[in-house]
Residue, then its C-alpha position, 0 to 999 in steps of 0.5 A: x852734211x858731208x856727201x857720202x863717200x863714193x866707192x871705186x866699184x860705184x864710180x865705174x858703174x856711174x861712169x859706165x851708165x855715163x858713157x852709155x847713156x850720154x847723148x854726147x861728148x860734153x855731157x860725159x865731160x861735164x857729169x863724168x868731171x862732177x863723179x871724179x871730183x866726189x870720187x876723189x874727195x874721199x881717198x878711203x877706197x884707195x889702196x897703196x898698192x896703186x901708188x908703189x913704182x920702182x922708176x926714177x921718173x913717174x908711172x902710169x897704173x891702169x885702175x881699170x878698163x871698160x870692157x868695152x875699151x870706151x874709157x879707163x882709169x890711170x893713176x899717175x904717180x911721180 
């Protein structure tokens, strides 16, 4: 059975809670690359808008920022 597909909104509370709750920087690596990876098995809450760019070179569209500047979101696109 197919795990079921997280939202955008669900991964930044989890990573949130993470980044909270962590007791250090290797255990926000280790669970926040496991959030990341089921996030992105699943491209559905993705919307086009964040991969339009008008450079000849790649860019960078901030997703999100925590309001309290402890992690954010970049989608590059090239």
């Amino acid at each position: 059975m197919e795990p079921e597909p997280v939202s955008f909104r669900q991964f930044v509370m989890e990573m949130s809670l993470l980044v909270e709750n962590a007791g250090g920087e290797s255990e926000i690596i280790d669970r926040g690359k496991k959030l990341l990876k089921t996030l992105v098995s699943d491209n559905s809450w993705f919307s086009d808008v964040f991969i339009q760019h008008n450079s000849k070179s790649y860019s960078q569209n901030l997703l999100y920022l925590d309001p309290q500047e402890r992690f954010s979101i970049i989608c590059f696109v090239w």
